[in-house]
C-alpha positions as CSV (number, residue, x, y, z in Angstrom):
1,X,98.3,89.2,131.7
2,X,100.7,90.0,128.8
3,X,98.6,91.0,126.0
4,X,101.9,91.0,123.9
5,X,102.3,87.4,124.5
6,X,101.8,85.4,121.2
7,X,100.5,82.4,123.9
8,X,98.4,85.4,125.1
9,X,97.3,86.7,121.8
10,X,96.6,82.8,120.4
11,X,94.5,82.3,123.7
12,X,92.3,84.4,123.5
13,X,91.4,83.8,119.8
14,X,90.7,80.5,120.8
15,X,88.5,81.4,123.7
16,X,86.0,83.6,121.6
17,X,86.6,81.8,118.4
18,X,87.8,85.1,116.6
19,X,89.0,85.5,112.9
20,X,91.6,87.7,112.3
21,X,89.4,90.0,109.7
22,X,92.0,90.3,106.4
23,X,89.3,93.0,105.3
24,X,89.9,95.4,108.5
25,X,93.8,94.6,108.1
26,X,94.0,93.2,111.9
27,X,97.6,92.7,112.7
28,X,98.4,92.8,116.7
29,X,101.5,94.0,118.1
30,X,103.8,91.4,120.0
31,X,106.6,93.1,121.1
32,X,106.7,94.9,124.5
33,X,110.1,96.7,123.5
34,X,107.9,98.4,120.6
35,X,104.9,99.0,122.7
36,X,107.4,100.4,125.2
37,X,109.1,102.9,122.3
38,X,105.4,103.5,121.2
39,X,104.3,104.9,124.3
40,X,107.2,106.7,125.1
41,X,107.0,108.3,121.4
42,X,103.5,109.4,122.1
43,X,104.7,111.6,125.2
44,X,101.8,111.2,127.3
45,X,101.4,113.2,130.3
46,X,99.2,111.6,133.5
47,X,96.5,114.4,133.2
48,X,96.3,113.9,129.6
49,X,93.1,112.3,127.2
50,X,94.6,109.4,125.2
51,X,92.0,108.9,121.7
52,X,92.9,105.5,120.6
53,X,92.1,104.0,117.0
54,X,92.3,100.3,116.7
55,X,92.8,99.2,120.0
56,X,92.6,95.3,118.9
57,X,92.9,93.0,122.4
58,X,94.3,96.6,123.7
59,X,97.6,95.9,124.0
60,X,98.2,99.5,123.5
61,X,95.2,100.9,125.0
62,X,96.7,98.7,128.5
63,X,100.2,100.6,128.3
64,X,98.1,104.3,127.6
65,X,96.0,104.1,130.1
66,X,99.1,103.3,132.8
67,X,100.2,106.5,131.8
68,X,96.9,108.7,130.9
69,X,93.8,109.8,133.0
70,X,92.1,108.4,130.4
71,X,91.9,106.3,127.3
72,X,88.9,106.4,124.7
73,X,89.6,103.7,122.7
74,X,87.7,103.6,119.2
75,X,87.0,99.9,117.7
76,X,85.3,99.4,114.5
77,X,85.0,95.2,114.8
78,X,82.1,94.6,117.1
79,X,83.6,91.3,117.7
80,X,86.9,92.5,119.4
81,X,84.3,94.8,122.2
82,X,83.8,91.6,124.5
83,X,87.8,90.7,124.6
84,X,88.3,94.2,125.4
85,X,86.0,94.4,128.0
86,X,87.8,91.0,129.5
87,X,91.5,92.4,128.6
88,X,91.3,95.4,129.6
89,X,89.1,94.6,132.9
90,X,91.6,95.9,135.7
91,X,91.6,99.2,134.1
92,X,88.5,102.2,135.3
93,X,90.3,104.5,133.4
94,X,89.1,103.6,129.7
95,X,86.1,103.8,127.8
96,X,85.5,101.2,124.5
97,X,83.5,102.9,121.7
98,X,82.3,100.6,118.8
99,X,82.3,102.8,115.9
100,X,83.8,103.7,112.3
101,X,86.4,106.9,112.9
102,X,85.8,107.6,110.0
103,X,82.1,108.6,111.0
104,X,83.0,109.7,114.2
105,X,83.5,113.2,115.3
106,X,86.6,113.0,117.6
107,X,86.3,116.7,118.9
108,X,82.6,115.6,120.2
109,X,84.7,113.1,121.9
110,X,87.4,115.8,123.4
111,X,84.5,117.8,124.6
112,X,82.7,114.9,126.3
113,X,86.1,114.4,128.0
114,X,87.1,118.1,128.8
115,X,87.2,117.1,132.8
116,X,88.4,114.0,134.2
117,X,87.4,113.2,138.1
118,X,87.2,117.2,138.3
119,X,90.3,117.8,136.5
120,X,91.0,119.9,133.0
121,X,92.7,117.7,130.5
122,X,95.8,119.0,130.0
123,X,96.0,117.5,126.3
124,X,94.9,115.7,123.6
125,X,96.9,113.0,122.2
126,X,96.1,110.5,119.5
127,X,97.5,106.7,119.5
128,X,97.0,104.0,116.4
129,X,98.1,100.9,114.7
130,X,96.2,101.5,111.7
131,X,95.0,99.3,109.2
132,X,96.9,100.0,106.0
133,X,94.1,99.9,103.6
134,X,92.9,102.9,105.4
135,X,96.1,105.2,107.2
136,X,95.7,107.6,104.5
137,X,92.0,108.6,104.9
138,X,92.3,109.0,108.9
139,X,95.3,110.8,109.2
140,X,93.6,113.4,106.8
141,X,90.5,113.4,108.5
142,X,91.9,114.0,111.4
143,X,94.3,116.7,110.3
144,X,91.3,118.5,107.9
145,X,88.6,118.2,110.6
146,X,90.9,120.5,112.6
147,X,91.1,118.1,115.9
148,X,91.9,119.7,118.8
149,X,94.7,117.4,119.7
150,X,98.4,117.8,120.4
151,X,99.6,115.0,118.1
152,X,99.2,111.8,116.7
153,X,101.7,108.8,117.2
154,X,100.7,106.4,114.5
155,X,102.4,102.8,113.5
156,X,102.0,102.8,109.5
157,X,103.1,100.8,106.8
158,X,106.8,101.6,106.3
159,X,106.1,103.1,102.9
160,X,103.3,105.1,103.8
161,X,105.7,106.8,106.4
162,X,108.6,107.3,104.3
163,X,106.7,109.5,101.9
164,X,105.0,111.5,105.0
165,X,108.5,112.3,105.8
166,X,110.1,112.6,102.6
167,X,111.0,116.3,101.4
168,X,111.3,117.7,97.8
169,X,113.1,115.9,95.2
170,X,112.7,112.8,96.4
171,X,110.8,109.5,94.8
172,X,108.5,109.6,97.7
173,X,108.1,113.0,98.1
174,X,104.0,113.9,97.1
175,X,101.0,115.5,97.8
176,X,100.6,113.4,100.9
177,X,103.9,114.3,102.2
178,X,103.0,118.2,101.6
179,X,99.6,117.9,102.8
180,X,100.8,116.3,106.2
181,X,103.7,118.5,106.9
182,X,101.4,121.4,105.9
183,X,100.0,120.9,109.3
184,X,102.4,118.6,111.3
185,X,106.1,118.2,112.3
186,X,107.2,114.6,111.7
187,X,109.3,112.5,114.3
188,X,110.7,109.0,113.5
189,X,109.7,106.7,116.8
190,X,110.3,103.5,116.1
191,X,110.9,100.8,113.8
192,X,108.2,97.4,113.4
193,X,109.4,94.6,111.5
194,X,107.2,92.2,109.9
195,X,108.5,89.8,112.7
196,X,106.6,91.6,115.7
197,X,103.3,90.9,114.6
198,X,100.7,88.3,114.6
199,X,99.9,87.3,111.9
200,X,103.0,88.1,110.2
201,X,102.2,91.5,107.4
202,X,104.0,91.2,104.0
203,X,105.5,94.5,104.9
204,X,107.7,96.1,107.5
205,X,106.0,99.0,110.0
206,X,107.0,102.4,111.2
207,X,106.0,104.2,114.2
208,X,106.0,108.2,113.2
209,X,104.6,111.0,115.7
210,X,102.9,114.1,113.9
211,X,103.2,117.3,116.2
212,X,99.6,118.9,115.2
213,X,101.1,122.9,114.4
214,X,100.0,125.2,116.3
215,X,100.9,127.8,113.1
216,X,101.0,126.7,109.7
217,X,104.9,126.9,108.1
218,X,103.3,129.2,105.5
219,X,100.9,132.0,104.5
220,X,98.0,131.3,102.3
221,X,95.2,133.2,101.4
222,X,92.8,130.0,100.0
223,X,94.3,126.8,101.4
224,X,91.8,125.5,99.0
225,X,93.8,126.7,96.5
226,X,97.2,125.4,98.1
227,X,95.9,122.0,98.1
228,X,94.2,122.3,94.4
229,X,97.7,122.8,93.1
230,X,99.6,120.6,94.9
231,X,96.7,118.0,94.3
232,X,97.2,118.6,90.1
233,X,101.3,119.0,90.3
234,X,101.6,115.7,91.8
235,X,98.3,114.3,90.2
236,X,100.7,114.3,86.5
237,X,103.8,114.5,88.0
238,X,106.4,113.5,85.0
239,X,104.8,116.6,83.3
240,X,106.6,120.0,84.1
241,X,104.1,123.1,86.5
242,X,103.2,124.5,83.3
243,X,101.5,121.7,81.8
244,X,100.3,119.8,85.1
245,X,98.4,123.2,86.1
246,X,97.2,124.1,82.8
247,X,93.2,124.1,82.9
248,X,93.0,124.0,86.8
249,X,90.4,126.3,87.4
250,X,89.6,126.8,83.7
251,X,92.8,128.9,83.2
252,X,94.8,128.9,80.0
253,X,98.1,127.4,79.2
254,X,99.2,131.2,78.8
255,X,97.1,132.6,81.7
256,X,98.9,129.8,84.0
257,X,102.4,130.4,82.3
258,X,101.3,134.0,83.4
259,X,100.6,133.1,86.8
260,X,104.0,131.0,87.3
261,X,106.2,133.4,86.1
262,X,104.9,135.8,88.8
263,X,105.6,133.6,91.3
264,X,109.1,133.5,90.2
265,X,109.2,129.9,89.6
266,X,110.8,128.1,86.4
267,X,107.1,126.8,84.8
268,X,109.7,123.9,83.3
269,X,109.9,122.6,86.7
270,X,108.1,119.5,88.2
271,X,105.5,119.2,91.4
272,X,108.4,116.9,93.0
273,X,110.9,119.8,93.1
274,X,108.9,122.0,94.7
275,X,108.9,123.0,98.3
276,X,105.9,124.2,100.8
277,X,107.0,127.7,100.2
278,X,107.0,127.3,96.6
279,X,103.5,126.0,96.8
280,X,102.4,128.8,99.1
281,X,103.4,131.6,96.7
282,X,101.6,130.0,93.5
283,X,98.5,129.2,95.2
284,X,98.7,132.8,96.3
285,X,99.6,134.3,93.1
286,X,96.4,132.3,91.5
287,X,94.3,133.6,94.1
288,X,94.9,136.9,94.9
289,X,93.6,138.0,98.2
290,X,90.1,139.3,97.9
């Protein structure tokens, strides 16, 4: 069965008389050559745990599990669990969970699945089409909950992407870009168009893979502090470090004028012109180490 099949897809709708949800933002894939760069992106190794979010009619979840020991596939529409259990039927190697990732812990998950058929997993990786309402909050939970994974091969909204990946000085480049390569290396997999779903999004796609770093790309003595700062820069970012940072923690205009010019950073700058170094030495400059 080609699960990538619009005939495919449009059957089995029929058969269980499902309704695309516009509130989950379902969109399934239809295009094997993405699937293909998808999977290839992800790098998954045969002894290797595959954690998948948003499996839909698994077409995915199908081509992970050809190449993982196992898939754990998380679905949040309770309707979608029976035409996975018929879709993905051939397959011994993958477990369905209904749940809300965003209430799940996935490390319980890793633990559960420490040993496959007597064998260590040799890795932890993370696959998703992910709704866009939502990319935002899982990527983070994922990356703040500390998962023990190796990475996480996500397709995202196209826009969403570009400011992951965008560096400073650019229009895209924000806190989210700052927060994600904090703790991830970004790789460009693939391309989606609009065209290669069903139904068709208003937007086009991007496949990016986020290498989970194994040591942060800078020092910090209160991360909490790193990502206060970045948080306020960016939160008012036509206004220049001085003035964006001014009352952050109750400090002064003068105590965080102060606290700038010790870092050796122009307070007439912007957030947006910043880089992660930069970041690292104000936040460390505001909070001393104890």
């Amino acid at each position: 069965m080609k699960l990538y099949s619009p005939s495919t897809i449009n059957e089995i709708r029929q058969k269980y008389g499902f309704r695309l949800s516009k509130s989950l933002g379902q969109n399934f894939l239809a295009d094997k050559n993405i699937i293909d760069k998808i999977i290839e992106g992800s790098m998954i190794g045969e002894s290797d745990l595959v954690i998948e979010i948003g499996p839909g009619i698994g077409v995915l979840t199908a081509a992970a599990a050809e190449k993982a020991a196992k898939v754990v596939a998380i679905e949040i529409d309770s309707n979608l669990i029976p035409i996975l259990g018929e879709t993905l039927s051939d397959y011994d190697n993958i477990e369905i969970i209904n749940i809300d990732v965003l209430k799940t812990d996935l490390n319980k998950i890793s633990e559960q699945n420490k040993e496959i058929n007597g064998q260590i997993i040799g890795g932890v990786k993370i696959l998703g089409n992910l709704p866009y309402y939502i990319t935002t909050p899982i990527i983070m939970k994922i990356l703040e909950d500390r998962v023990a994974a190796d990475s996480i091969t996500v397709m995202l909204q196209k826009e969403v992407a570009d400011r992951i990946q965008a560096g400073p000085g650019s229009k895209t480049y924000g806190a989210l870009s700052v927060a994600v390569q904090y703790y991830c290396t970004v790789t460009h997999v693939a391309n989606a168009p609009k065209e290669v779903f069903i139904p068709r999004p208003k937007v086009d796609s991007t496949v990016i893979r986020l290498d989970i770093r194994k040591e942060k790309p800078v020092q910090l003595y209160d991360e909490d502090v790193f990502f206060a700062i970045v948080k306020s820069g960016f939160g008012q970012r036509r206004k220049t470090l001085l003035n964006s940072l001014t009352g952050i923690y109750g400090l002064t205009k003068d105590e965080v004028a102060s606290i700038i010019n010790i870092a050796g950073i122009d307070p007439g700058r912007r957030a947006e012109t910043l880089n992660i170094q930069e970041f690292a030495t104000l936040a460390n400059t505001m909070k001393p180490r104890n």
